[in-house]
C-alpha positions, 0 to 999 in steps of 0.5 A: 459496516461492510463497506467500512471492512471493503474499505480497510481491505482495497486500501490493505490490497494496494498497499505495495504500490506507491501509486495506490494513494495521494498520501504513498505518493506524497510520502515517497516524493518527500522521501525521495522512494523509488517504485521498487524500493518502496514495493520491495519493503511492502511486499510481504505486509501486503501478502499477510494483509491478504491472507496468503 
């Protein structure tokens, strides 16, 4: 079960950055999202998702 939470929390943590995984980065391709148009969306899910 930790590891399981481990998971959901590195994938919550790279959430702001296109480049974390092959989905972001297949789904910003298609969209045609640039790195800081995308990160400026998720910038603030990312800091709920962390605890700030």
């Amino acid at each position: 079960m930790l590891l399981l939470a481990t998971g959901f929390m590195s994938d919550s943590a790279s959430l702001p950055f296109v480049f974390s995984n092959l989905t972001n980065i297949i789904s910003a391709d298609f969209f045609g999202i640039l790195f800081w148009g995308y990160f400026s969306s998720m910038w603030a899910m990312f800091l709920r998702l962390v605890g700030r």
